[in-house]
N, CA, C, O and CB atoms as a CASP TS submission, in Angstrom:
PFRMAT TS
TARGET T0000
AUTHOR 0000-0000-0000
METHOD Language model
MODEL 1
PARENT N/A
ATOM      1  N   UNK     1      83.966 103.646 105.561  1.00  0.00           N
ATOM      2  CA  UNK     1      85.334 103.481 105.996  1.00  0.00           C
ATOM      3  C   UNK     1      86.176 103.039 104.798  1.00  0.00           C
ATOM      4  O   UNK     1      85.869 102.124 104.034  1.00  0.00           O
ATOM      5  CB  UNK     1      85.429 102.456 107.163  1.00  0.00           C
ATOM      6  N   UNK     2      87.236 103.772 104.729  1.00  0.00           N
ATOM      7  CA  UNK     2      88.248 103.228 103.456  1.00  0.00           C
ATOM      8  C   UNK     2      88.572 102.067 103.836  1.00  0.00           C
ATOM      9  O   UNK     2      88.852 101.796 105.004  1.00  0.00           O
ATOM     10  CB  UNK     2      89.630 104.012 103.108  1.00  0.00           C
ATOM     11  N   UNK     3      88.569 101.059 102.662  1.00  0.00           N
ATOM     12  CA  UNK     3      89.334  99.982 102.790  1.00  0.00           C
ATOM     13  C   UNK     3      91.109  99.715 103.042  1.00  0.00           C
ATOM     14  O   UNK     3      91.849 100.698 103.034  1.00  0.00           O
ATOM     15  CB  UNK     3      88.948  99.495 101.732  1.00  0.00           C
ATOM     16  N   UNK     4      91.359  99.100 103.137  1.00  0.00           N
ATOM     17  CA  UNK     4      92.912  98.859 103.963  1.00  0.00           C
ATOM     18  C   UNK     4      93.329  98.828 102.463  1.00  0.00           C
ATOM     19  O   UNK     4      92.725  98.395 101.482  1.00  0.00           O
ATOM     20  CB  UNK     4      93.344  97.181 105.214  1.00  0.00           C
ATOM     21  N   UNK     5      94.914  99.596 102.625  1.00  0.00           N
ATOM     22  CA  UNK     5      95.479  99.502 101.336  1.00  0.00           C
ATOM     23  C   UNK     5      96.709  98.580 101.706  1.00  0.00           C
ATOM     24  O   UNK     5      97.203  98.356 102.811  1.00  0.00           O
ATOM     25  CB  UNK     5      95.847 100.993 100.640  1.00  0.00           C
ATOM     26  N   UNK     6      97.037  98.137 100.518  1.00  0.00           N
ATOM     27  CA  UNK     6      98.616  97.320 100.490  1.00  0.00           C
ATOM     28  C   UNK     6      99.617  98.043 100.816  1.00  0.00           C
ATOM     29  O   UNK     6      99.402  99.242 100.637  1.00  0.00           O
ATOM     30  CB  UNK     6      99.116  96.780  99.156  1.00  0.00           C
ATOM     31  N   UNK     7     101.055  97.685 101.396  1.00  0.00           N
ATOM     32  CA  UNK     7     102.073  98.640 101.281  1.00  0.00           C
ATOM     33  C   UNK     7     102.698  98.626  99.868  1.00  0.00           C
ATOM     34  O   UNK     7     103.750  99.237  99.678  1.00  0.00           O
ATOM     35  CB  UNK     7     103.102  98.394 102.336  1.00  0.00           C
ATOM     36  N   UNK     8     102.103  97.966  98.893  1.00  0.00           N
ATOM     37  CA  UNK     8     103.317  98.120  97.689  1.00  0.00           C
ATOM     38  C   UNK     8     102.836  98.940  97.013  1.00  0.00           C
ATOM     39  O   UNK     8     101.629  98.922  96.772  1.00  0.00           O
ATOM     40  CB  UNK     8     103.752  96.947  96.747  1.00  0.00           C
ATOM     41  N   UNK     9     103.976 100.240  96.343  1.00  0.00           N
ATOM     42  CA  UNK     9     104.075 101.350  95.526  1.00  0.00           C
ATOM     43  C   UNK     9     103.545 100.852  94.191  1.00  0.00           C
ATOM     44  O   UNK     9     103.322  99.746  93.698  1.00  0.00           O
ATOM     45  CB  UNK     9     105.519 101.919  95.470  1.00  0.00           C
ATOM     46  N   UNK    10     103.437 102.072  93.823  1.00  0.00           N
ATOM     47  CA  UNK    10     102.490 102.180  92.656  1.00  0.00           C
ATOM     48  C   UNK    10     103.883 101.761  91.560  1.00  0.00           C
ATOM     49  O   UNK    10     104.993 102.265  91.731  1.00  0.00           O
ATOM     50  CB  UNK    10     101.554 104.020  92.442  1.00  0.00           C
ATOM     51  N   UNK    11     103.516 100.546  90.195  1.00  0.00           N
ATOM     52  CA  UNK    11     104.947 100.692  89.741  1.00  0.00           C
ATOM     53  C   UNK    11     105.584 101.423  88.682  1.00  0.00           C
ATOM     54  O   UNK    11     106.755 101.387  88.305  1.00  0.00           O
ATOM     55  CB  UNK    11     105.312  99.666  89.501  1.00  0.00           C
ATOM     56  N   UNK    12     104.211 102.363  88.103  1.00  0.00           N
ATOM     57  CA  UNK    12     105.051 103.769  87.625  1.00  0.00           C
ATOM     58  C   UNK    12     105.943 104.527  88.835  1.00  0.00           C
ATOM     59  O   UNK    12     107.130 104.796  89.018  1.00  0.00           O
ATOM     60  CB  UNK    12     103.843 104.998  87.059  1.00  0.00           C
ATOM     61  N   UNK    13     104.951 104.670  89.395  1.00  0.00           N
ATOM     62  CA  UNK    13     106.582 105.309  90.211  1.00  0.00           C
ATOM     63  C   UNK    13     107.645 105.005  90.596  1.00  0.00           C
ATOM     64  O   UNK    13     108.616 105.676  90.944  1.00  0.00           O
ATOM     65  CB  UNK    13     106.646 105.697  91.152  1.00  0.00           C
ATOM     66  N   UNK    14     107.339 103.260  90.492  1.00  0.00           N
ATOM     67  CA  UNK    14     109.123 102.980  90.975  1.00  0.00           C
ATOM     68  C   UNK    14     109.968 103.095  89.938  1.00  0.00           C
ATOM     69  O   UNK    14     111.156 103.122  90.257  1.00  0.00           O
ATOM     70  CB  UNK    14     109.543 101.442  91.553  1.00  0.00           C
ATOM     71  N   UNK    15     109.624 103.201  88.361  1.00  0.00           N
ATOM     72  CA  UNK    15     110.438 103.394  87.701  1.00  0.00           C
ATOM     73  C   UNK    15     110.754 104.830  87.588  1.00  0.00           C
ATOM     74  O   UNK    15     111.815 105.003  86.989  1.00  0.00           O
ATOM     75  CB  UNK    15     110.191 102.796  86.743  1.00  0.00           C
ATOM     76  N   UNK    16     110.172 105.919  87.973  1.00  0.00           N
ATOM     77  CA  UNK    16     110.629 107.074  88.457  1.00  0.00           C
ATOM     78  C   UNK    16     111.434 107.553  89.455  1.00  0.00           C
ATOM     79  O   UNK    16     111.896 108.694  89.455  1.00  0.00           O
ATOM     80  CB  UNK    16     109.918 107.510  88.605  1.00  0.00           C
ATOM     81  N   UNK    17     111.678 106.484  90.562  1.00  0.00           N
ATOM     82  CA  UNK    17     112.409 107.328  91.470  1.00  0.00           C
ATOM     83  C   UNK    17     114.187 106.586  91.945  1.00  0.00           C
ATOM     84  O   UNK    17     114.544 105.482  92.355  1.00  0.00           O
ATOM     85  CB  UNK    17     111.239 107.471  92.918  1.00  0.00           C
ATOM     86  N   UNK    18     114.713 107.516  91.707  1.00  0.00           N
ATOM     87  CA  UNK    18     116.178 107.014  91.715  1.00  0.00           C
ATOM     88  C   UNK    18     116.660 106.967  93.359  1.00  0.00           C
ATOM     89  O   UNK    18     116.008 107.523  94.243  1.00  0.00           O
ATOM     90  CB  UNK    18     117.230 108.154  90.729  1.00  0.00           C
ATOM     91  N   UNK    19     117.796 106.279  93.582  1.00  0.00           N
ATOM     92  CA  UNK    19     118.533 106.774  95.209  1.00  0.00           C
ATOM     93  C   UNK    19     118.709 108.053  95.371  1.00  0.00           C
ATOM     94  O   UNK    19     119.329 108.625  94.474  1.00  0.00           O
ATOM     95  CB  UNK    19     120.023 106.267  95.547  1.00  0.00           C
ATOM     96  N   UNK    20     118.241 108.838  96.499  1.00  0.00           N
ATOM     97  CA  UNK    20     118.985 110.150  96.322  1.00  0.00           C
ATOM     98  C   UNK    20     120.306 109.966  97.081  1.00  0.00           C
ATOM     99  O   UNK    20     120.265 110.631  98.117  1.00  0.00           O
ATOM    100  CB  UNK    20     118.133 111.461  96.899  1.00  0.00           C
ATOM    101  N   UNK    21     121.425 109.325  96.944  1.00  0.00           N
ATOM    102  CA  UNK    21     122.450 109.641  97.315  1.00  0.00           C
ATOM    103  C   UNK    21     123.220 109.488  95.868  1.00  0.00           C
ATOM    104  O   UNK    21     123.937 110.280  95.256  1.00  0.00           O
ATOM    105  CB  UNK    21     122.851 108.872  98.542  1.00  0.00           C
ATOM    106  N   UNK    22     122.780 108.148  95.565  1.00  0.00           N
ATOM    107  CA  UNK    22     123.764 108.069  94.168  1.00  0.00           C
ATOM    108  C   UNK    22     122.993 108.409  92.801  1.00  0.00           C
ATOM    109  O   UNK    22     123.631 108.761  91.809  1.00  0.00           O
ATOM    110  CB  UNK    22     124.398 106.428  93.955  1.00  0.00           C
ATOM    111  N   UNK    23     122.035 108.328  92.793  1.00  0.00           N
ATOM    112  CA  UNK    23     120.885 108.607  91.719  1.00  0.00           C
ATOM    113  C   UNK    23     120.935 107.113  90.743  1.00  0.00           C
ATOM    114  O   UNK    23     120.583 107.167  89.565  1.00  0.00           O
ATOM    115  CB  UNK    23     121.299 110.258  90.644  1.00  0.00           C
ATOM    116  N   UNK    24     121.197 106.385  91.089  1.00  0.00           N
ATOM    117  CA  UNK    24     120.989 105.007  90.543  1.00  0.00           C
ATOM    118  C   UNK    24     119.610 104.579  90.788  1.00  0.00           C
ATOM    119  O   UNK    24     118.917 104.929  91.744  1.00  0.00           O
ATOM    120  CB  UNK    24     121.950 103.988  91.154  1.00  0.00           C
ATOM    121  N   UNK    25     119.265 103.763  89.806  1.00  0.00           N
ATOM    122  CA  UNK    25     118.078 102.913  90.121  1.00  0.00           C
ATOM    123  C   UNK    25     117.746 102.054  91.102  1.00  0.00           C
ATOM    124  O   UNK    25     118.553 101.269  91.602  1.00  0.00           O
ATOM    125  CB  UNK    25     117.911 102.278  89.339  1.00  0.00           C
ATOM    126  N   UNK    26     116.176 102.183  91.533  1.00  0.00           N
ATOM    127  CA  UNK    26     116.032 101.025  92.826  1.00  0.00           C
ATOM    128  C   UNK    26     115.426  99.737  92.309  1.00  0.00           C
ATOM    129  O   UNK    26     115.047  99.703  91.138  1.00  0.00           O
ATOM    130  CB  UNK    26     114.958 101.565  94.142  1.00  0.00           C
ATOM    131  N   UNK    27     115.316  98.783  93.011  1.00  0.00           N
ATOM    132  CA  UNK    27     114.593  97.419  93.145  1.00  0.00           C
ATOM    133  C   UNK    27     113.547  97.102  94.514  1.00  0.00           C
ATOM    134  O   UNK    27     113.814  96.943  95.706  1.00  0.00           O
ATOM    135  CB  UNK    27     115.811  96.320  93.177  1.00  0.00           C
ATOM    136  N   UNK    28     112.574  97.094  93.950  1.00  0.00           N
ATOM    137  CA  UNK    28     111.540  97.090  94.853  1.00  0.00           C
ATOM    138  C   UNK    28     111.586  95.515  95.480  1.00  0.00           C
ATOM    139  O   UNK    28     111.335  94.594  94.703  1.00  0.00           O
ATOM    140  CB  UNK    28     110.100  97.538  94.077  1.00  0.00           C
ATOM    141  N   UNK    29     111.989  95.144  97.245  1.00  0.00           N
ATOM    142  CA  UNK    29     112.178  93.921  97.536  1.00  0.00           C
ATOM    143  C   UNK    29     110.426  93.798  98.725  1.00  0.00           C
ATOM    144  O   UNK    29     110.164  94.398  99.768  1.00  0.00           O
ATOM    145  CB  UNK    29     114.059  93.721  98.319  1.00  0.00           C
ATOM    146  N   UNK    30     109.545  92.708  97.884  1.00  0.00           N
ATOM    147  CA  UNK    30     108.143  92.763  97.988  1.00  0.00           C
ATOM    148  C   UNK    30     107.762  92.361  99.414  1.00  0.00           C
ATOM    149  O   UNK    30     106.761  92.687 100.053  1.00  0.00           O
ATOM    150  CB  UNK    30     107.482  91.869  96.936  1.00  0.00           C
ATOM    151  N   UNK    31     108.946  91.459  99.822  1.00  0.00           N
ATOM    152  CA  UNK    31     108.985  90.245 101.127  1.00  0.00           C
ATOM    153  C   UNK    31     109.207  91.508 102.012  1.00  0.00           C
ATOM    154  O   UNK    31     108.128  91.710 102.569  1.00  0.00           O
ATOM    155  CB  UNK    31     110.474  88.725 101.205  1.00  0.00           C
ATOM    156  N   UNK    32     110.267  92.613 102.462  1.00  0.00           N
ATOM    157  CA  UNK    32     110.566  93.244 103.162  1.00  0.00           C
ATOM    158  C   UNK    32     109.871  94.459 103.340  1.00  0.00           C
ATOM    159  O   UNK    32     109.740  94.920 104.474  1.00  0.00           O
ATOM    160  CB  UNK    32     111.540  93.260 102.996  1.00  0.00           C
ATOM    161  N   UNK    33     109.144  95.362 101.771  1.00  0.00           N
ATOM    162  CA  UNK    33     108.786  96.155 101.759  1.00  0.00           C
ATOM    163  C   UNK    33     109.375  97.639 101.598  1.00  0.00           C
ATOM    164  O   UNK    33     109.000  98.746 101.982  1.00  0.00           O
ATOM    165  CB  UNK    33     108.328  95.842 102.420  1.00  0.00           C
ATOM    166  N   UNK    34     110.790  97.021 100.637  1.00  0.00           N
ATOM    167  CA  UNK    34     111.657  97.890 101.210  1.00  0.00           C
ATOM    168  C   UNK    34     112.436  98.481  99.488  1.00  0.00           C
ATOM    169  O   UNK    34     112.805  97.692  98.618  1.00  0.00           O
ATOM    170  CB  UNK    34     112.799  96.933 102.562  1.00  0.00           C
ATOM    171  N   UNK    35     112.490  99.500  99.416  1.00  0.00           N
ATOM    172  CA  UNK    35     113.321  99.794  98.072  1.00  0.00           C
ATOM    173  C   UNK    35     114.598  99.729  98.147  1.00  0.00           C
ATOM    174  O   UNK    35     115.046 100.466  99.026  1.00  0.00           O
ATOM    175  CB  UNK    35     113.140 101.034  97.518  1.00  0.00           C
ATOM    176  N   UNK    36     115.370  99.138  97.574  1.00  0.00           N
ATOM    177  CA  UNK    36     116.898  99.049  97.638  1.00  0.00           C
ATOM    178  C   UNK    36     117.373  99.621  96.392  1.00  0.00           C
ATOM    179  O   UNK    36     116.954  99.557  95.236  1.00  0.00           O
ATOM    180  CB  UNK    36     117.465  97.562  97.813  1.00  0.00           C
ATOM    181  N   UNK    37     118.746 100.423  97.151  1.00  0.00           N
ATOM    182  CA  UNK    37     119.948 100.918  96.334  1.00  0.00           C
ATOM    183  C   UNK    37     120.797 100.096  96.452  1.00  0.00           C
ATOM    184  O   UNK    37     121.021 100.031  97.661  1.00  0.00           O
ATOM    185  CB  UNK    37     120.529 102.131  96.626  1.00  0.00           C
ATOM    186  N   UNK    38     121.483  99.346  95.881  1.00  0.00           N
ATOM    187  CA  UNK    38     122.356  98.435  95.691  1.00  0.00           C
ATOM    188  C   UNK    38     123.588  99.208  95.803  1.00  0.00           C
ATOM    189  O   UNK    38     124.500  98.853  96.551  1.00  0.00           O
ATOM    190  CB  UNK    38     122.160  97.693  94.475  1.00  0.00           C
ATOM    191  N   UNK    39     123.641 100.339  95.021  1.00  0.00           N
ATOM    192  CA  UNK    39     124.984 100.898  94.707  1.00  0.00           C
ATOM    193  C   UNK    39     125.369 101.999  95.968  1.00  0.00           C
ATOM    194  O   UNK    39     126.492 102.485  96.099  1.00  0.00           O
ATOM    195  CB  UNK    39     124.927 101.676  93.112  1.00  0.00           C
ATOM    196  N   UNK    40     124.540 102.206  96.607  1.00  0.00           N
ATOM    197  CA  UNK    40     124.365 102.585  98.043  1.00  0.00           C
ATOM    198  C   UNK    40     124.246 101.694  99.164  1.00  0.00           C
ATOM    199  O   UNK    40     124.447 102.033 100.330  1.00  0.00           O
ATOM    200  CB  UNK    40     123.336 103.268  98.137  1.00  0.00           C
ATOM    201  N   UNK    41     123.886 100.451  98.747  1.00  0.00           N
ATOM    202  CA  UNK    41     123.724  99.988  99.591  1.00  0.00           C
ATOM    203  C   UNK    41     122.530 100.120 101.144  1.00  0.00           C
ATOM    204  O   UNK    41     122.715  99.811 102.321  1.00  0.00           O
ATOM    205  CB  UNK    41     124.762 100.093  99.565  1.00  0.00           C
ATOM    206  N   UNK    42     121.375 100.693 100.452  1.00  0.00           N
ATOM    207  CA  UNK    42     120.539 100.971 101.658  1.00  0.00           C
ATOM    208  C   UNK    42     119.166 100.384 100.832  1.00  0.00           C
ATOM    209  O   UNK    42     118.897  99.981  99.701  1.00  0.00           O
ATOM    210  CB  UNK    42     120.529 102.814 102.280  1.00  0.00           C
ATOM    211  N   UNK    43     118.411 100.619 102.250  1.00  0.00           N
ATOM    212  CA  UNK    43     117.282 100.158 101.944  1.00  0.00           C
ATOM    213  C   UNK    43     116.185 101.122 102.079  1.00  0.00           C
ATOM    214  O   UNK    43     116.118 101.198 103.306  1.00  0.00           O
ATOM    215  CB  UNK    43     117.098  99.091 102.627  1.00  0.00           C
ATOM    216  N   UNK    44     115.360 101.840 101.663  1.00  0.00           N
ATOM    217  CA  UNK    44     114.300 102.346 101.851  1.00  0.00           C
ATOM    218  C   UNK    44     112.773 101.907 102.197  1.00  0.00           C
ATOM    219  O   UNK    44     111.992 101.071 101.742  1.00  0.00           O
ATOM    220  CB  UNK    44     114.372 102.826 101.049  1.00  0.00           C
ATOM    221  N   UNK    45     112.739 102.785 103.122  1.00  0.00           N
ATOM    222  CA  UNK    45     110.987 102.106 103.785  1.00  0.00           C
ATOM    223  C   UNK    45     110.071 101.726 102.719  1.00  0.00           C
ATOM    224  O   UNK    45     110.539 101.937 101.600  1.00  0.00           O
ATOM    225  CB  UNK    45     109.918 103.369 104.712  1.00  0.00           C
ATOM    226  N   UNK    46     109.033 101.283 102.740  1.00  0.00           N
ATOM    227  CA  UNK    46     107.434 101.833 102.053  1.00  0.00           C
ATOM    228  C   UNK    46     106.608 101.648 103.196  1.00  0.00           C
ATOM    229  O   UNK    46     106.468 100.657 103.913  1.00  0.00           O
ATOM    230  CB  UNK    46     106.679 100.851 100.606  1.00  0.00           C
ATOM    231  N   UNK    47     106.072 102.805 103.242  1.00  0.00           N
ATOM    232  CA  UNK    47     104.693 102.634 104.584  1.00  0.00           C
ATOM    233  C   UNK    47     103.814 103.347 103.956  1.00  0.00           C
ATOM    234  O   UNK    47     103.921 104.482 103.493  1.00  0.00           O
ATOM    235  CB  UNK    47     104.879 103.343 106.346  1.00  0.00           C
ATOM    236  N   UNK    48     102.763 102.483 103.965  1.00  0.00           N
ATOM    237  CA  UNK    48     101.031 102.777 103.534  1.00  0.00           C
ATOM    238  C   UNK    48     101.396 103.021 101.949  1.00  0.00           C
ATOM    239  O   UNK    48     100.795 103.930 101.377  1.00  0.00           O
ATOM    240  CB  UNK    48     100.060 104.504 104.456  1.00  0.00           C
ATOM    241  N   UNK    49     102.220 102.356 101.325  1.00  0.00           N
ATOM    242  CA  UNK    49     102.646 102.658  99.551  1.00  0.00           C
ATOM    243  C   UNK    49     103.179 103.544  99.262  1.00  0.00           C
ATOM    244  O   UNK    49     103.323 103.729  98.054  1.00  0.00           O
ATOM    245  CB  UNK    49     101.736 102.830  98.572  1.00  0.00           C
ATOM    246  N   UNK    50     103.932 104.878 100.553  1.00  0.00           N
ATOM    247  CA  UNK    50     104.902 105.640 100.360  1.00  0.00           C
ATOM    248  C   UNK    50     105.834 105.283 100.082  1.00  0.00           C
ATOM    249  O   UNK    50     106.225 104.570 101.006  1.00  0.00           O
ATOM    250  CB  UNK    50     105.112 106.214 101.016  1.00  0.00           C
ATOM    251  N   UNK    51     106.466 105.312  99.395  1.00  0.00           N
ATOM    252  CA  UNK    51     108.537 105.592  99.413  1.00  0.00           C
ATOM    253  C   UNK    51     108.967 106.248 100.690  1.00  0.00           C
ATOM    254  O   UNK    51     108.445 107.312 101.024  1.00  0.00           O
ATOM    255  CB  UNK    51     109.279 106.931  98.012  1.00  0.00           C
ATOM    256  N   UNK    52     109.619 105.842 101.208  1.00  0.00           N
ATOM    257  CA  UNK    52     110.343 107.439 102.142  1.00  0.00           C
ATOM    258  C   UNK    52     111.883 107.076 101.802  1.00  0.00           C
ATOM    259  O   UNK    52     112.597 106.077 101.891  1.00  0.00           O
ATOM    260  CB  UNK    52     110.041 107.561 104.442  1.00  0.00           C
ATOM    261  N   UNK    53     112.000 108.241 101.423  1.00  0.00           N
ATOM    262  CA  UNK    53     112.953 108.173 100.158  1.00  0.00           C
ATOM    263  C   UNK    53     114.448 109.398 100.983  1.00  0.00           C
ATOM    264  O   UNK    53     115.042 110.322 100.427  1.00  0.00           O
ATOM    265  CB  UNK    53     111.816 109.031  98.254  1.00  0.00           C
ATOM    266  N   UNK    54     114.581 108.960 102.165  1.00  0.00           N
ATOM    267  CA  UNK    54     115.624 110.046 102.990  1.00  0.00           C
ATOM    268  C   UNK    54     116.413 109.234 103.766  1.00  0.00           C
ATOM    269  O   UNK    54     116.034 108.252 104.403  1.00  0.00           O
ATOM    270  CB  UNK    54     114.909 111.195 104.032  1.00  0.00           C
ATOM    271  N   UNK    55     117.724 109.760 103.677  1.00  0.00           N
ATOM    272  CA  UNK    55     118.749 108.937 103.987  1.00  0.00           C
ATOM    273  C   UNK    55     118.618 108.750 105.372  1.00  0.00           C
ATOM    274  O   UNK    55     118.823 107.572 105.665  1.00  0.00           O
ATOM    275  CB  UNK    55     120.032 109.422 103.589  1.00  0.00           C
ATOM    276  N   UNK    56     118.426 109.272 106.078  1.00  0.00           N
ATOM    277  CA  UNK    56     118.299 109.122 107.660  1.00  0.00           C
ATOM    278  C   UNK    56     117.314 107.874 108.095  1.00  0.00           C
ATOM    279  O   UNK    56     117.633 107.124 109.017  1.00  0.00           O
ATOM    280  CB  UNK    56     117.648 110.589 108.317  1.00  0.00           C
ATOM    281  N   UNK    57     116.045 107.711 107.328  1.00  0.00           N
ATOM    282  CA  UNK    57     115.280 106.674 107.301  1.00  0.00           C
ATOM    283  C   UNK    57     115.566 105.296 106.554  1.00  0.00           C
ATOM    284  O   UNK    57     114.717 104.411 106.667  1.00  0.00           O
ATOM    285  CB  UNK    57     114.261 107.168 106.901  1.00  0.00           C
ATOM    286  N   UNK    58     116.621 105.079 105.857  1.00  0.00           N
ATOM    287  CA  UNK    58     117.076 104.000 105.371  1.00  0.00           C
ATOM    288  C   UNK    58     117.731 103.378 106.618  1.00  0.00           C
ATOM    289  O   UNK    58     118.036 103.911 107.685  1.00  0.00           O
ATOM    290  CB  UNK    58     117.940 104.240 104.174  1.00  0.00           C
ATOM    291  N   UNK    59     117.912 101.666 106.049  1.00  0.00           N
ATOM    292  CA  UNK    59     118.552 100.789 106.440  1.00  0.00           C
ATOM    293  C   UNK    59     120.053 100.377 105.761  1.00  0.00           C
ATOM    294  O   UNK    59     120.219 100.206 104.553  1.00  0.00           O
ATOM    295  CB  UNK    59     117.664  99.919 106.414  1.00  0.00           C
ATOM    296  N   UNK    60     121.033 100.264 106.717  1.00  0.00           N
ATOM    297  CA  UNK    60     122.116 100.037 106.104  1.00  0.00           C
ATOM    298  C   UNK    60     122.219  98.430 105.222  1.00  0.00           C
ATOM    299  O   UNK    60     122.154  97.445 105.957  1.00  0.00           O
ATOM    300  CB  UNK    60     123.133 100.257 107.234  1.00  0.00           C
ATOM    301  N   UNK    61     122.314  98.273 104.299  1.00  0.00           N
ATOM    302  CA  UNK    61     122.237  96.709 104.157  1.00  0.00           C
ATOM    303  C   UNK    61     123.474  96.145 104.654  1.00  0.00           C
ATOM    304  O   UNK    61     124.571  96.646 104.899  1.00  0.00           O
ATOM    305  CB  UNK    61     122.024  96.204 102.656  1.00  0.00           C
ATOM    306  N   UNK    62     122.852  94.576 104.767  1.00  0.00           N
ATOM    307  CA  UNK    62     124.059  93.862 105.861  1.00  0.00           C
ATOM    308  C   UNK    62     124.927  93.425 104.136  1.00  0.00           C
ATOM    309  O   UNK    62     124.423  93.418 103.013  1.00  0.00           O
ATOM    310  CB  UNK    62     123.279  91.926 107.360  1.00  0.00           C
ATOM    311  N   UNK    63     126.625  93.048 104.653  1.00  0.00           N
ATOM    312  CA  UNK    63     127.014  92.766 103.539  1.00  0.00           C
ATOM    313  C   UNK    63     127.354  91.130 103.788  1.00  0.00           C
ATOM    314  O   UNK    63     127.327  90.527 104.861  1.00  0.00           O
ATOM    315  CB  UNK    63     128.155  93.769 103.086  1.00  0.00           C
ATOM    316  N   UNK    64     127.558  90.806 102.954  1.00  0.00           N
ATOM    317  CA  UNK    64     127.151  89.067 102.897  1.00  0.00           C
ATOM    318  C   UNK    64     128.542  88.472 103.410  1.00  0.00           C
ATOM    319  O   UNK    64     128.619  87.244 103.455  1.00  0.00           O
ATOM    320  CB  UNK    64     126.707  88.327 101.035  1.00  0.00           C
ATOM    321  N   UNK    65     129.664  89.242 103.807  1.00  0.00           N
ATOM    322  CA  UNK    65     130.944  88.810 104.459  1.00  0.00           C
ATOM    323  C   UNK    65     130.393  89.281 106.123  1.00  0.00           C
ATOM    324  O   UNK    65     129.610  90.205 106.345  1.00  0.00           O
ATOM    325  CB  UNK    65     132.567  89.761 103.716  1.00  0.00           C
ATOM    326  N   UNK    66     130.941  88.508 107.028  1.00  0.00           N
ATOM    327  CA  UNK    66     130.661  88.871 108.180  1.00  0.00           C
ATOM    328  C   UNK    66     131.639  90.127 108.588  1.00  0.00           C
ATOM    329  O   UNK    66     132.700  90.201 107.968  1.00  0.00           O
ATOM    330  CB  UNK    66     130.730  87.674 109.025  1.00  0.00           C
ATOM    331  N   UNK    67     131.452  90.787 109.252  1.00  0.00           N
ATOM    332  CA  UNK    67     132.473  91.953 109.888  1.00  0.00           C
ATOM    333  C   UNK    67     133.040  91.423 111.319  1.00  0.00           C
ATOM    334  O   UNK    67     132.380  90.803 112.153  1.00  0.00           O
ATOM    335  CB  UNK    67     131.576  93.543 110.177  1.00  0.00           C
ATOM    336  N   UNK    68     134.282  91.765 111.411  1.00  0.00           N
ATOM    337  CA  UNK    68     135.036  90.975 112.532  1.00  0.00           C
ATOM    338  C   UNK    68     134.793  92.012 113.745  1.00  0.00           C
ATOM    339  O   UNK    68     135.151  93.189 113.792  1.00  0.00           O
ATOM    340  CB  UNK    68     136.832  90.659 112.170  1.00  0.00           C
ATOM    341  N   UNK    69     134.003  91.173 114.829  1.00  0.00           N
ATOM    342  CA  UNK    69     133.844  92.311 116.346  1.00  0.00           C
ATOM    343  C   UNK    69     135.399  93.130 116.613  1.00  0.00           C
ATOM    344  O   UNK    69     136.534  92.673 116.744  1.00  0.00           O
ATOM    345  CB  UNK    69     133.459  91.115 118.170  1.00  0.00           C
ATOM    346  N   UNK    70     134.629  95.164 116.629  1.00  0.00           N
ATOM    347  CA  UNK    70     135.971  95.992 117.284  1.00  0.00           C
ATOM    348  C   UNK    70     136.513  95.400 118.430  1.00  0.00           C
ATOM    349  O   UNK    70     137.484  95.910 118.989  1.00  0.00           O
ATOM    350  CB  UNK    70     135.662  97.472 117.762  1.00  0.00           C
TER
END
């Protein structure tokens, strides 16, 4: 039986892979598991040490001002 792997990416590749919306660089956040675009503002998965690297599967990040209820 394979042993259980970590979710964290390999870190040649994180210096390979840019946002695909803005093509800026990410920051791998270790606590969440999650790649962030800053300049996008999203967050990307990692599951089983994938990237999933598609806008539909990101998280919007919250912004540090509250937003006033519509």
């Amino acid at each position: 039986m394979d042993s259980v792997r970590k979710e964290h990416p390999d870190p040649k590749l994180l210096e390979l892979l840019v946002c695909p919306l803005t093509r800026a660089p990410l920051s791998y956040d270790a606590e969440k598991g999650e790649l962030i675009s800053q300049k996008a503002r999203l967050a990307f998965p990692v599951r089983d040490g994938i990237p999933i690297m598609l806008v539909s599967e990101a998280r919007q990040l919250d912004d540090t001002v509250p937003q006033s209820p519509l």
